[in-house]
C-alpha positions in Angstrom: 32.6 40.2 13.1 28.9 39.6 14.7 26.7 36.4 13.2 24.1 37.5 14.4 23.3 34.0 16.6 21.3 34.4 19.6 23.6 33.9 22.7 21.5 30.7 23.7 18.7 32.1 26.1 18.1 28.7 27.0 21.4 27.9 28.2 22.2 28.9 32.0 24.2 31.8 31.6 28.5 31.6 32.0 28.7 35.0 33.6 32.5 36.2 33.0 33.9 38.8 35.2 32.8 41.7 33.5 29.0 40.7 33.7 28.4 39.1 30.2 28.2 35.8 29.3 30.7 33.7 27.5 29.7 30.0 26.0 32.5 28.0 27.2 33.3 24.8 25.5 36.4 24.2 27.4 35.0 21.6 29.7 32.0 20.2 31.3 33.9 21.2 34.9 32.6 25.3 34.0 28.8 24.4 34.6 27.2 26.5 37.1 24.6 25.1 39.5 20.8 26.0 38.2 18.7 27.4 40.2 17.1 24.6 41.8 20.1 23.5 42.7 21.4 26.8 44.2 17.4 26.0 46.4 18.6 22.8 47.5 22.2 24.0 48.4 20.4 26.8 50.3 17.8 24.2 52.2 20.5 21.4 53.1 20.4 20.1 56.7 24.2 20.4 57.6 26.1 19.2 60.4 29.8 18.3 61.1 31.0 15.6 58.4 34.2 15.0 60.0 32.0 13.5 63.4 29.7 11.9 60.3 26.7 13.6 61.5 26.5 15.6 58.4 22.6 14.2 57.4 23.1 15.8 53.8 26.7 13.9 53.2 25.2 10.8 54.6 22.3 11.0 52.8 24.5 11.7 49.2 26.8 8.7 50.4 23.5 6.6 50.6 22.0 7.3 47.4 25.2 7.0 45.3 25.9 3.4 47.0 22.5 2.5 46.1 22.3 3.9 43.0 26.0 2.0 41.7 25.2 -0.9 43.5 27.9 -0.7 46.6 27.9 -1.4 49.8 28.9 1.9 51.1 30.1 5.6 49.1 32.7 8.4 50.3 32.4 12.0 49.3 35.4 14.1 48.6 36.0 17.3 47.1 37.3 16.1 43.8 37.8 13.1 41.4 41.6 14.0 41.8 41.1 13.1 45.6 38.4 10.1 44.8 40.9 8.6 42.8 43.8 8.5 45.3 41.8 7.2 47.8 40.8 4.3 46.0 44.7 3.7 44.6 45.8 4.1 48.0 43.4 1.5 50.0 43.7 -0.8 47.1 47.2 -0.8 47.4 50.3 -0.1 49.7 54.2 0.7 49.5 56.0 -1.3 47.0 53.0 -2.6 45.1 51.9 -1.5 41.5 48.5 -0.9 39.9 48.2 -1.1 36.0 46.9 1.6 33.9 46.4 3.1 30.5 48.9 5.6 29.5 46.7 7.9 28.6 44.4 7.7 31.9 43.5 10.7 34.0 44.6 9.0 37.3 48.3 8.4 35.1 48.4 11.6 33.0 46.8 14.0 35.2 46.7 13.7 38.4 50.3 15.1 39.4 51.7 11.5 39.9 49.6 11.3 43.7 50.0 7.4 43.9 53.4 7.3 43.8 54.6 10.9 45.2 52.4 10.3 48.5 51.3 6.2 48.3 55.1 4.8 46.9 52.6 3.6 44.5 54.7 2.3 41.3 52.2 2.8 38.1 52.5 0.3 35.3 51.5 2.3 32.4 50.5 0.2 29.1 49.1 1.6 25.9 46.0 2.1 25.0 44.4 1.3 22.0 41.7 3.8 19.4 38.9 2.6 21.8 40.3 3.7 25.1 40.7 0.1 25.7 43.5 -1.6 27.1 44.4 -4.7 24.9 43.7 -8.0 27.0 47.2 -9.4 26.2 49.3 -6.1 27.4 47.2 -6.0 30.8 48.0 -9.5 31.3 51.6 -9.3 30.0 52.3 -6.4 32.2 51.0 -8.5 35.6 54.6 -9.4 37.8 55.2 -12.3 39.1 55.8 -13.4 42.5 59.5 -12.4 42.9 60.7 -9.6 45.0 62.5 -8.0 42.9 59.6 -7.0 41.4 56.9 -4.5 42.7 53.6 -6.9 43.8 50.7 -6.0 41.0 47.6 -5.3 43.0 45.5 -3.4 40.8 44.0 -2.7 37.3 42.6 0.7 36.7 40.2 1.7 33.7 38.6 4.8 32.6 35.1 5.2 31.3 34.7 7.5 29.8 38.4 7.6 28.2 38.5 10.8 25.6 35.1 10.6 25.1 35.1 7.3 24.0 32.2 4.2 25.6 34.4 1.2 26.7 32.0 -1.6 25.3 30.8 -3.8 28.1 32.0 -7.2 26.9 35.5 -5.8 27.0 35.0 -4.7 30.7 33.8 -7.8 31.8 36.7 -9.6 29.9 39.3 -7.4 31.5 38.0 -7.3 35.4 37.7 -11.0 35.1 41.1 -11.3 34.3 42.2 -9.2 36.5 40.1 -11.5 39.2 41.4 -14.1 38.0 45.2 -13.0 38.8 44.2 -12.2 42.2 44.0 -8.0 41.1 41.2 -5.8 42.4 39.9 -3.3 39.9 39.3 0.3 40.0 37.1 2.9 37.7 37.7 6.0 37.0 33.9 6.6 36.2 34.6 10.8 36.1 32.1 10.1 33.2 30.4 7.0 33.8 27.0 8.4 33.6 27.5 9.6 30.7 28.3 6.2 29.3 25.7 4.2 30.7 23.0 6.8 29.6 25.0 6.2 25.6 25.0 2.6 26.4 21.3 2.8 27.5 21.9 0.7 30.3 21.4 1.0 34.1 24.4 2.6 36.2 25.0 -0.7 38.2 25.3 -2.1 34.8 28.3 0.2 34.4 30.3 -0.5 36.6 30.0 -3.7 37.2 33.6 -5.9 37.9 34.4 -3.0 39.4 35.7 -3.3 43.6 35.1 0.6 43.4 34.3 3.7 41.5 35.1 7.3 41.2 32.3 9.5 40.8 32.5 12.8 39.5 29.9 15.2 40.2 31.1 18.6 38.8 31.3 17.2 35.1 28.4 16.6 33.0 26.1 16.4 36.0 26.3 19.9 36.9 27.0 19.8 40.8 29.9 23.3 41.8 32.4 20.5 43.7 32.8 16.8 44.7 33.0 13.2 43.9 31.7 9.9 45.5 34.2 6.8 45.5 31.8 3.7 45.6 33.1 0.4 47.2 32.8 -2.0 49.9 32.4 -1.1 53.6 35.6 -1.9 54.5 37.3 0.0 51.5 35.4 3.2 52.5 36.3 3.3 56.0 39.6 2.8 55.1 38.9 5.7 52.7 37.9 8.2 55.3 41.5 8.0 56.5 43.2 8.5 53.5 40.7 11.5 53.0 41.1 12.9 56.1 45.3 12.6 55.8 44.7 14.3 52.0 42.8 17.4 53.8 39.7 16.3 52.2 37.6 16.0 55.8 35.1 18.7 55.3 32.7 19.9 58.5 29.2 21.6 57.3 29.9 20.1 53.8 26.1 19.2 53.2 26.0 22.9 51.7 28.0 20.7 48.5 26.5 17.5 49.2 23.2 18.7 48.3 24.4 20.4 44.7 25.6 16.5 44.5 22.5 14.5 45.2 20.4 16.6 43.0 22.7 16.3 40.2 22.4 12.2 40.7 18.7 12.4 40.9 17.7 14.8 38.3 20.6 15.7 35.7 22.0 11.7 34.6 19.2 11.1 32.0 19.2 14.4 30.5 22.8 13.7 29.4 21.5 12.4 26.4 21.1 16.1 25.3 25.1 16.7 25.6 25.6 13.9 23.6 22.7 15.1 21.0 24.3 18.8 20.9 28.0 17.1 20.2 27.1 15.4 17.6 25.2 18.3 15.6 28.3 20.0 16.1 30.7 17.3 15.2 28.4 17.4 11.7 28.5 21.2 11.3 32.0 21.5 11.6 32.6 18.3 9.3 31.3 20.6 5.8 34.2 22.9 6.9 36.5 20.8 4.3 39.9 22.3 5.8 38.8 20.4 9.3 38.9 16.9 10.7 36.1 16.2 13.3 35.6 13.0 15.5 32.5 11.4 15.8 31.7 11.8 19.3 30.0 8.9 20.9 29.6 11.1 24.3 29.9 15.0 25.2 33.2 15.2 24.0 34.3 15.8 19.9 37.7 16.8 18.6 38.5 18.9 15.8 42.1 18.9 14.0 42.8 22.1 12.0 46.1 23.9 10.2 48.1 24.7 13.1 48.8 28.2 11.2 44.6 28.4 12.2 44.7 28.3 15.6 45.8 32.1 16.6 43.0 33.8 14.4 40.5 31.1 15.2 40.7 31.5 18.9 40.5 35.5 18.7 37.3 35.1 16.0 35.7 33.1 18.9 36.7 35.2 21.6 35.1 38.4 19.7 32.4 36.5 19.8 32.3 35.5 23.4 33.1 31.9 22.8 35.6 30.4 24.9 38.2 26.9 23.9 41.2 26.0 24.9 43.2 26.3 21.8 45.3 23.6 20.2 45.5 22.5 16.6 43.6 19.5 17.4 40.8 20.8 19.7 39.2 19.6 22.2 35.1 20.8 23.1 32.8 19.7 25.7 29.2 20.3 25.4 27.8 20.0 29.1 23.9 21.7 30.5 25.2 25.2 30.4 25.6 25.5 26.1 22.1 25.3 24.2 21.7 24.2 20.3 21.5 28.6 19.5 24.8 28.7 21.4 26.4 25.9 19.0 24.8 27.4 16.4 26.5 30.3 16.9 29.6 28.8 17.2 29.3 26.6 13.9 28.4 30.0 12.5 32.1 31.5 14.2 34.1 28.5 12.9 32.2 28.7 9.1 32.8 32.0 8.7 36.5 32.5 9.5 37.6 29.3 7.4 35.3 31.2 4.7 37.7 34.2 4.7 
């Protein structure tokens, strides 16, 4: 079955193994660096980041601190690590940090706090926004008894599923968390993108925040890495949780400099993702059998017959389209998938439901 759809010349290519190209919706993680970030990878000045006379890391670690609005940043090789890092100079053995259930540093990041921090997690539910009600986070706060685990830290997520946590409700909930002597935490994997929705500066963003996780291999198109944002202090305590994680790198300016040009040049031109998600979103939605979400970000969700999901996936695969499968399914627009490749897709989905 051919739709005849252009395979989205504008898009970089997603060169599978056998040398054609795929459009991948799976994730905005399977970007590929473009070529002018490939010329700046190639051009970095490196050195030995471990020593921290690395002048490409340093100068990445610089700009991101500027650019959130921190005293000092950290780069790692992953959000996974950023993440931990931050859990683990926030807080020590025996204490607690509160989070949403369905929060990546929770749900899916293999249980780190508490398998290598004796971090206990509070989990608490989260509500249709993303959001964590006001009365749960402050419920779920122990008191000052040892038989409790010491609460030491709120973590949020933004983006959470795709979804913008509105700014009045972050400022409420790191207050509060100030307020009960609590640092705060973000896992900003997808910040940028939500600032850029929001149309407000990054500092905006995260602000309330005593640090932020960075990702840089999302949306912003960089092969590897993350910066954790904070205070001077909480970043020097970082670099030895980072160097006891395996995460002290030596001539990592090679990555670094995929990082700092996704900062400088790819954050604005998120509002393209968002643009191509929601044409989707509104193709799919005259397909009456499915459900679609209306994405507010990158990131829209489409519920079908469960019965669907075999013949749908190998329709797209025929076609060199690439998802993750489920009956409620999951797809990421990101740099590397142009409006012809979605239209191609919309094309895919139309037709099979047709038959």
């Amino acid at each position: 079955m051919s739709t005849g759809y252009p395979a989205g010349a504008g898009a970089s290519s997603l060169i599978a193994a056998d040398g054609e190209r795929w459009i991948d919706l799976r994730s905005d993680t399977v970007t590929h660096p473009s070529p002018a970030m490939r010329e700046a990878m190639f051009a970095a000045q490196v050195g030995d980041d471990v020593y921290g006379d690395d002048p490409t890391v340093n100068a990445l670690q610089a700009y991101a601190a500027e650019l959130f609005g921190y005293e000092a940043a950290l780069f790692a090789p992953s959000g996974t690590q950023t993440n931990l890092i931050a859990l683990l100079a926030h807080c020590g053995r025996g204490d607690e940090y509160l989070v949403g259930q369905d929060a990546h540093t929770y749900k899916y990041e293999g249980g780190g706090a508490a398998v290598l921090g004796s971090i206990q997690p509070q989990p608490i539910t989260n509500e249709p926004d993303g959001s964590i009600a006001l009365q749960d986070i402050e419920a779920a706060i122990k008191p000052q008894d040892f038989h409790f685990a010491r609460t030491k830290l709120l973590a949020l997520e933004n983006t959470i599923g795709g979804k913008v946590l509105p700014q009045q409700y972050v400022a409420q909930a790191t207050s509060l968390a100030h307020a009960h002597g609590l640092a705060t935490h973000l896992d900003g994997a997808r910040i940028c993108n939500a600032a850029v929705k929001q149309g407000i500066p990054l500092q905006d963003a995260v602000k309330g925040f005593d640090s932020v996780s960075v990702c840089l291999s999302k949306g912003l198109g960089a092969p590897v890495g993350s910066v954790l944002c904070g205070s001077k202090g909480l970043v020097e305590q970082g670099k030895r949780w980072r160097k006891m994680l395996g995460g002290g790198m030596r001539q990592a300016g090679v990555i670094a400099a995929a990082g700092l040009y996704a900062l400088q040049n790819n954050v604005q031109r998120l509002a393209e993702d968002h643009a191509n998600a929601s044409w989707l979103a509104a193709e799919l939605a005259k397909i009456g059998v499915l459900q679609v979400s209306v994405p507010q970000t990158n990131i829209l969700f489409v519920t079908m017959p469960r019965d669907a999901c075999e013949g749908l996936n190998a329709a797209l695969a025929a076609e060199r389209i690439r998802v993750s499968m489920a009956p409620t399914l999951r797809l990421v627009t990101h740099l590397d998938v142009s409006r012809p490749d979605l239209e191609k897709v919309a094309a895919v989905f139309a037709y099979y439901f047709k038959q």
